[in-house]
N, C-alpha and C positions, 0 to 999 in steps of 0.2 A: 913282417907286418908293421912295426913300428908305433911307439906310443899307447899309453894304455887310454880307455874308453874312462867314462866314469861311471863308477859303480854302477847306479843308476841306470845306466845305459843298455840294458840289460832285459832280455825274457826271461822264463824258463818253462825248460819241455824236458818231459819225464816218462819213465813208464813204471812205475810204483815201487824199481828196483835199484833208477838209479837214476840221475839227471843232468842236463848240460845247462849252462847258460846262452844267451845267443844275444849278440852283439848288435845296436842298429847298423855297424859296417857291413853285418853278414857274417859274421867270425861267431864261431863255436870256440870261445876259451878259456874253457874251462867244461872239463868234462873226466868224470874218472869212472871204469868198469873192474868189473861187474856189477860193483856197487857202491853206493855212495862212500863208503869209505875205504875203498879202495885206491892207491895210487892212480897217479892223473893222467890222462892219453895227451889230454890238451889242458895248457895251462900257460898261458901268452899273461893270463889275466895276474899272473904273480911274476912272469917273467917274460919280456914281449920278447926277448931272443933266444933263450933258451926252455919256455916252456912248451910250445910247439900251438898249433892252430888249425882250426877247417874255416877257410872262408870264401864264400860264395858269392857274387857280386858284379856290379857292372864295371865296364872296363875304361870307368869315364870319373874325373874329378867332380865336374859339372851334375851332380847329383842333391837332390831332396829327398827323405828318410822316414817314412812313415812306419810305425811298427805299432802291430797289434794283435789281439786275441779274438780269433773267431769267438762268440759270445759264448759263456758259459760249456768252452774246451780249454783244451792245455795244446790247440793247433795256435801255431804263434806265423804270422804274418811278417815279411818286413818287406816292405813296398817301396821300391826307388822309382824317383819320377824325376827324367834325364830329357833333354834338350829334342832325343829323338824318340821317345818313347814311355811307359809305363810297364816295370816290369814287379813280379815280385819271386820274394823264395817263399817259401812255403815248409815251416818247421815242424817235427814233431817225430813220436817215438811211440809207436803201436806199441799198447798194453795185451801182454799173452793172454792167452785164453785161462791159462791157472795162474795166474800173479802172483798168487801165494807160494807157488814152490820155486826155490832159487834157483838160478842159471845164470852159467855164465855169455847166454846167448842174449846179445841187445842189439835193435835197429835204432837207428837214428836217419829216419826218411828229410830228405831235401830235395822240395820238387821246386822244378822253375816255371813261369806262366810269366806270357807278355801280354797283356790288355790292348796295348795301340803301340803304335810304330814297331819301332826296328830295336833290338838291345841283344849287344854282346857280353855275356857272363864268362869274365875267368874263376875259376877253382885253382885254391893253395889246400892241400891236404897235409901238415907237416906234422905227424903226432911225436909226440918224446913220451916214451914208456916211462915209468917209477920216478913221473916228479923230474923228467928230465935225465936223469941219472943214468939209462940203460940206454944201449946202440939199438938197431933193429935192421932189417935187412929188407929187400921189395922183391916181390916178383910180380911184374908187369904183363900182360895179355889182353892188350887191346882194351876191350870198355871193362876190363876187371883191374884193381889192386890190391896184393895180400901182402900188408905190411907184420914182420913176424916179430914178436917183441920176448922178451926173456921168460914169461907166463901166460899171454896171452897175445892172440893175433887179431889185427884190424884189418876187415875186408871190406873194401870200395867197389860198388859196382855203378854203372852206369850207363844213362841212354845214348852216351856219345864218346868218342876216341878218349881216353886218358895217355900223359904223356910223362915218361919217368923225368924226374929232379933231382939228380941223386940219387937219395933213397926215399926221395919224398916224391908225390906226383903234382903235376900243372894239367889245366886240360882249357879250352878256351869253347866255346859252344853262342854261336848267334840264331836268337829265334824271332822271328816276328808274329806281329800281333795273331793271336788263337794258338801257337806252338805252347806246345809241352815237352820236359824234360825231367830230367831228377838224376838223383844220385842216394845212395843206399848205405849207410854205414855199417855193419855188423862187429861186432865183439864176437870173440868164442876164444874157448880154449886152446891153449898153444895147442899146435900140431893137427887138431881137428879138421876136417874136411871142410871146403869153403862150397858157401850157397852157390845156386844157383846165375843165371842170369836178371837182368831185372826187365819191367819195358811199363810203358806209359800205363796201361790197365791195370795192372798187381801195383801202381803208384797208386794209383786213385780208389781200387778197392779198399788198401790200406787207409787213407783220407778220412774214406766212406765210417769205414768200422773204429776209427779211432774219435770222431767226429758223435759218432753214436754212444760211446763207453761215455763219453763223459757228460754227452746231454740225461744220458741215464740214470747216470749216476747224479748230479744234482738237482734232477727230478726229485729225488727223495728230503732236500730240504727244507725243515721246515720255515726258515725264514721268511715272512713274507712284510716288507717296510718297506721304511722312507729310504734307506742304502741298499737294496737290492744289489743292485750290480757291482757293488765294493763288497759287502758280503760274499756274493758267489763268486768273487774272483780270490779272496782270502781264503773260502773252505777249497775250490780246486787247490791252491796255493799248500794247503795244510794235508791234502791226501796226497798230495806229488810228494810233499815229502815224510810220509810213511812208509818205510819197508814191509811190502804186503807178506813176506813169506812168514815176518815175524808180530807183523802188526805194531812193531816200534817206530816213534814219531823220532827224527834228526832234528837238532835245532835250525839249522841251515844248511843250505846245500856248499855251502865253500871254507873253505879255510883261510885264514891268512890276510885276507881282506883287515885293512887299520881301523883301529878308532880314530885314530888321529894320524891324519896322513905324515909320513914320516917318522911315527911313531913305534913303540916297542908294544902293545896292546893289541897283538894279530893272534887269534885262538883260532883253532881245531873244533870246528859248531858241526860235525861230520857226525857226532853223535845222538844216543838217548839218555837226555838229564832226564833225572824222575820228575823235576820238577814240571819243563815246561812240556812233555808230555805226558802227565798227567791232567795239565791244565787244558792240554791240547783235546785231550780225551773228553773231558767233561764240556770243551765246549760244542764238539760233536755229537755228544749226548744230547744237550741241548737244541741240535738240531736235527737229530732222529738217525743218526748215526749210531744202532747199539751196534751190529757184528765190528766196525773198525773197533768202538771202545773195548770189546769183550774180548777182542783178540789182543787188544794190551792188556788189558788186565790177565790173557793167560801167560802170555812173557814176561811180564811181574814176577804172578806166581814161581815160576819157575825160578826167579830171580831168586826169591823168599826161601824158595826150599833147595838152591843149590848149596853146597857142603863151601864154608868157611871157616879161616884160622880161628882157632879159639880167642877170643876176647875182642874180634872183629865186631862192627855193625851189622843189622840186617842186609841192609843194603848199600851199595855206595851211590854217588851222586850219579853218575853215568857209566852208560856201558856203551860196548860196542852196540850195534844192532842185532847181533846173532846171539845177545847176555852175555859173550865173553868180556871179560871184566880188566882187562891190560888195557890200559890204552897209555904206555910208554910215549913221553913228550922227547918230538928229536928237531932239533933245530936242521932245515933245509941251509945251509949255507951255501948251496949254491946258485943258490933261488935270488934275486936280485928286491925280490920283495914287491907289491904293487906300488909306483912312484917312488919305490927306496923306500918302504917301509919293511922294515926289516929287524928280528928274525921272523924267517916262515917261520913255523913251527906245525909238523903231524905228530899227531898225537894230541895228549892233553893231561896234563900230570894236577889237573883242582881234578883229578876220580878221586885221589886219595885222600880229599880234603873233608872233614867232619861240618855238615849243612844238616841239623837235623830238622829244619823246615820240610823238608822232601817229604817227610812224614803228613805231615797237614796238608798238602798239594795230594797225594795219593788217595786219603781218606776224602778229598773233598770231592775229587773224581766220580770212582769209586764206589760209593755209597750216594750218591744222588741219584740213580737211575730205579725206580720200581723193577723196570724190565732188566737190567743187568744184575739187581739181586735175584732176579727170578733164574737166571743163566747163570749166575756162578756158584748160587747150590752150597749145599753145606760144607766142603771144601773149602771153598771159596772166602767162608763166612770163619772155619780155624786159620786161616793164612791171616786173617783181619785181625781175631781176635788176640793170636799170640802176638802178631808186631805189638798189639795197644797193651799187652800186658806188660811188655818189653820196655816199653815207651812210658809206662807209669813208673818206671824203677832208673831211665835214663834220661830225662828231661831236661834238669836243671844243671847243663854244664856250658863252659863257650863251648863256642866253634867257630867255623870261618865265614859264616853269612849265604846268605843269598846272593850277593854280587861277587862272591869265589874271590874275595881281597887276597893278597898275599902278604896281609899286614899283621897277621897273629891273629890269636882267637880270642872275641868277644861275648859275654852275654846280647847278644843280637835278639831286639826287642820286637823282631819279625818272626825270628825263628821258638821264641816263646809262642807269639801268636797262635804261629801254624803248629805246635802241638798240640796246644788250646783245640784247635781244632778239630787234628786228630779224634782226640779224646772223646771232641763232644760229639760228632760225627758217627764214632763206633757207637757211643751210647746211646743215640736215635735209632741205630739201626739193630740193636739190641733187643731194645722195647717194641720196635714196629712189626716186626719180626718174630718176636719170642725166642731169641737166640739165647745161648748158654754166656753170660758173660759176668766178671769181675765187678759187677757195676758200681757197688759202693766204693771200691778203691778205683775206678776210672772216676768216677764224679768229684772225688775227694782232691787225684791229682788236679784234675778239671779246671775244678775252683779255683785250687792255691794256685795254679797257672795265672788263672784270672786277676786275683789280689797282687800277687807278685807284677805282673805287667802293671796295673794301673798306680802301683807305690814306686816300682821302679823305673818304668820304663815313660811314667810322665815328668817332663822339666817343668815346672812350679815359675821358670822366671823366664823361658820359652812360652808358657803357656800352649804346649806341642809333647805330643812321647815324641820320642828323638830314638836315633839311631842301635842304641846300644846305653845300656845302663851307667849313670853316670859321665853322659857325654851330654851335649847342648845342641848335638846335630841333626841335622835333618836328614831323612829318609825317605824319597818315595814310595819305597814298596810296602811301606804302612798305609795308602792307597788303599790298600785290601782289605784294612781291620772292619768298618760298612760291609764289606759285598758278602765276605764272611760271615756274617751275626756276631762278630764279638763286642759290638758297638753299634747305638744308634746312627743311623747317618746325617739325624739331625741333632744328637746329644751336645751340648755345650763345649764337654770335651774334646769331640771330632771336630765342628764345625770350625774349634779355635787351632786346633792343627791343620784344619783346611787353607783358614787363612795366613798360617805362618809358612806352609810351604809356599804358596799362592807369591808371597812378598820375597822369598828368598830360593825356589827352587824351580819357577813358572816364568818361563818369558814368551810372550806373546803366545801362549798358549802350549808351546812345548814344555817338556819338563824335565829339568836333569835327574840322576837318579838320587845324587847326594853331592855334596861340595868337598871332591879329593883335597883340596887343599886343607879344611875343617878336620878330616878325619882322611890321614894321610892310607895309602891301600898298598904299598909296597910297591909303587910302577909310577916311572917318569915320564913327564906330561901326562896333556887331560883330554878329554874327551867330550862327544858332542851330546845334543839331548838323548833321551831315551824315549823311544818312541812307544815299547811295550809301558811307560810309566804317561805317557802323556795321553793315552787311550786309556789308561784306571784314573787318570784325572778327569776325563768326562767323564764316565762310568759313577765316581766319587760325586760330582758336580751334579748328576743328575737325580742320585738317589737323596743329595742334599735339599732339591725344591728350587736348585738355581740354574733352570731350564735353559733361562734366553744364553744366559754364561756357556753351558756345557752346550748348547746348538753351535752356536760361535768358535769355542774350539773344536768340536767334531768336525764343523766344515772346514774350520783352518786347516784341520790336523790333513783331512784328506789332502790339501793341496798339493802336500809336499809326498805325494806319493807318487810313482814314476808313472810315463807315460802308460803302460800296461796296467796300472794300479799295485805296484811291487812296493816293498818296504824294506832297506836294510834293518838293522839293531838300530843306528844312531840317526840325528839330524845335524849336519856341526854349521861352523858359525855362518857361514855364507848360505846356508838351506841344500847343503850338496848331503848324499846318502851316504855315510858312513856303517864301516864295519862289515861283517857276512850278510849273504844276500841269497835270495831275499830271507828273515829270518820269521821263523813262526810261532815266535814268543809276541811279534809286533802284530802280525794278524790274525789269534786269538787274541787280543787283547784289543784290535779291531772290530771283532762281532761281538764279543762282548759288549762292548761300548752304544754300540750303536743297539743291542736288544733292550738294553738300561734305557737306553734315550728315547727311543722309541714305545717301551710301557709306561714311563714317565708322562710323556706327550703324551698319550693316547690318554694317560688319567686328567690329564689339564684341560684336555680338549670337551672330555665327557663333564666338568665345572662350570 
């Protein structure tokens, strides 16, 4: 294949259990089954020679690349227009009829359609099992391919001759204008009997019903503004990557992707942090999404009440998808890295890292929906009550932050915050309720939460709370203290931390999350903006009254969004996407923004 694409450059197509990326070349690289955190079939995008690839395409240099999203589906389009013609592939991965029960049977449908003229598409199918790591074997039969891998087999079917490569296949296929074609991918388990045939009808019925799932499904949102179309491309964005069978949100569908090209900042985002799916949850809430939230909330649960070491936490920061709680960090060293950024790394060794913000993200979830305390029942409401009783006796210690540093443990002025929260959170939903609860000793910790952040966690010669107690740094995920209620969003105190980030953490509207060099974080070199923080800097900007400000970076912010409207983690110096992709800590933090901006507006416009 040769050379890597830029991040950026990217779709993604899913079916609620597991997802691929897709290339504007035509290349699938990056894709792992059965499930999202599953080792990688294809993975060219961390290693263009040894991690393997599916790519679909014309047989012509002389090419223009158009890619996109049939409107409000997860059908991704990429449209080459060539000297003799106009052709496209046509991406995507029918969602089963039970989504929620696991298997290890996945399609990934690739149809071909020529609009005008004449176009010849070759097919490279080269997958490398386990991250590259495992051999695999072919058996070839005409328009089928079963490539058989050490756990699981990939089966290629298609409308026209395929031709062995090795153990990989080529197949070369010309259609003119009105022809149809395709190709089938299947997953399943080693040894299992392989599908069927495929043919142009059972392609297009597929189309049909996949095409439908998803106009259906965000039929049910309730967003209705000024970002439409950036909205509904963020919530598809956000249910592609939830694991239906458990209802748990992945921070990103990849691994290994840099902060900083070249750099050692490549994480394992394969997972569920409590944090940013809980956030994830509640913004779903928000738009009339309760069975997704309440099916996280019952995988919590289960979290809460699964058996641990004595003198363990409730919870840890992240888990597998299925609540298994290992996620052992191993360096891929034979992984080349995307551009030389290197180590891979699977796994993720910040699970064992003490964040006790997760706790404040959970409760603020959680507890905001009428209709989800109506679902989660008195159950529901002892899993709350003992974390906050927990949580009134373990508050006040370090830990490792919100941004998972590997610099030591600080009293982190965020992670006060979000117990603050917690706290206040159970005790609304206490009273509102008539629940059994602690309240005097919840309101008590409450408080002195409260006192303690405004004595400690404010700098007097910043004029800003700053990062962690006794430091003079900036933080953006104090961003959040407004959207929360722990502070006015027009208070004196906010608005002057507003403008001390604004002058040292804001450039042209993006925002870093903190200044590594200020407040060093245990990792060499730096990294680009943060896009989940420059979406709570509108969000902040709008509930401050400084409307025209926060329109101007919402509209900036969008620019730098990929052609599809996709968003990595970062934005680095040249405006290129940095880090996993796309990640869904940036686009909740996109609807967010835009629902802030949009009731904001709407109260200016009624003045």
């Amino acid at each position: 294949m040769g050379g890597y694409p830029p991040i950026a450059d990217h779709g993604l197509i899913g079916d609620l259990q597991t997802a691929a990326l897709v290339s504007g070349a035509g290349a699938i690289d990056w894709f792992c089954a059965p499930r999202f955190d599953s080792p990688s079939i294809f993975a060219s995008l961390l290693d263009d020679e040894r991690g393997g690839h599916f790519t679909l395409a014309p047989d012509t240099d002389d090419v223009t690349v158009r890619q996109l999203y049939l409107a409000d589906t997860a059908v991704l389009v990429t449209r080459f227009l060539t000297p003799n013609g106009v052709g496209e592939v046509i991406d995507f991965m029918p969602v089963d009829p039970q989504p929620d029960v696991p298997s290890d049977r996945h399609r990934l449908v690739r149809g071909l359609r020529v609009v005008r003229g004449t176009i010849t598409f070759n097919l490279e199918c080269r997958p490398r099992f386990d991250y590259g790591r495992a051999p695999h074997t072919l058996a070839l039969d005409g328009h089928s391919a079963a490539f058989h891998g050490p756990e699981i087999d990939v089966h290629l079917r298609s409308t026209f001759p395929l031709a062995a490569d090795g153990d990989d296949v080529r197949a070369t296929v010309t259609l003119r204008a009105g022809d149809l074609a395709g190709v089938v991918l299947d997953t399943r388990a080693s040894g299992s009997a392989g599908p069927g045939p495929v043919d142009t009808e059972g392609l297009q019925a597929d189309f049909g019903a996949t095409r439908l799932f998803w106009h259906e499904w965000i039929r049910r949102c309730r967003y209705r503004g000024r970002w439409q179309q950036m909205v509904n491309r963020s919530v598809i964005t956000l249910k592609l990557l939830t694991y239906a069978p458990t209802g748990a949100p992945i921070a990103a569908a990849t691994m290994g992707l840099p902060e900083q090209i070249g750099g050692e900042r490549n994480w394992d985002y394969r997972y569920t942090w409590i944090r940013d799916a809980s956030l994830t949850m509640r913004v779903l809430l928000d738009l009339g999404y309760v069975d997704e939230a309440d099916a996280f909330r019952r995988w919590l649960g289960e979290r809460l009440q699964a058996p641990r070491p004595p003198g363990a936490e409730p919870l840890q920061i992240m888990y597998r998808i299925d609540g298994d709680p290992h996620l052992t960090e191993e360096p891929l060293e034979h992984l080349a890295g995307y551009r030389d950024s290197s180590p891979v790394r699977a796994g993720n060794a910040a699970a064992d890292q003490l964040q006790l913000d997760i706790y404040g993200e959970f409760a603020y979830a959680m507890t905001h929906s009428p209709d989800l305390a109506e679902v989660a029942g008195f159950n529901g409401w002892k899993a709350i009550s003992g974390l906050l009783d927990w949580l009134a006796d373990a508050w006040d210690r370090p830990d490792e932050g919100i941004w998972e540093t590997r610099g030591g443990r600080k009293h982190f002025t965020y992670s006060r915050l979000m117990c603050w929260v917690a706290l206040d959170r159970g005790i609304r939903l206490a009273m509102q309720y008539a629940r059994p609860a602690d309240l005097s000793r919840w309101t008590a910790e409450r408080d002195a939460i409260l006192n303690q952040v405004l004595e400690r966690g404010w700098n007097s010669d910043r004029k800003a709370f700053v990062q962690h107690y006794g430091s003079d740094v900036l933080d953006a995920s104090l961003l959040l203290m407004p959207l929360v209620g722990f502070i006015s969003p027009k208070a004196s105190h906010w608005l002057s931390t507003l403008d001390a980030m604004e002058r040292e953490l804001v450039t042209d509207s993006l925002v870093y999350r903190y200044n590594p060099e200020a407040s060093p974080d245990g990792l060499r070199g730096s990294e680009g903006t943060f896009s989940f923080c420059s979406f709570l800097y509108v969000n902040a900007l709008a509930r401050a009254g400084r409307l025209e400000q926060a329109r101007y970076a919402m509209d900036k912010m969008l620019t730098y969004a990929n052609h599809v409207g996709l968003f990595a983690e970062e934005i680095g110096p040249t405006g290129e996407q940095l880090g996993n992709f796309p990640q869904a800590f940036t686009h909740l933090a996109l609807i967010t923004a835009a629902m802030a901006l949009d009731e904001e507006l709407d109260k200016a416009d009624q003045h």
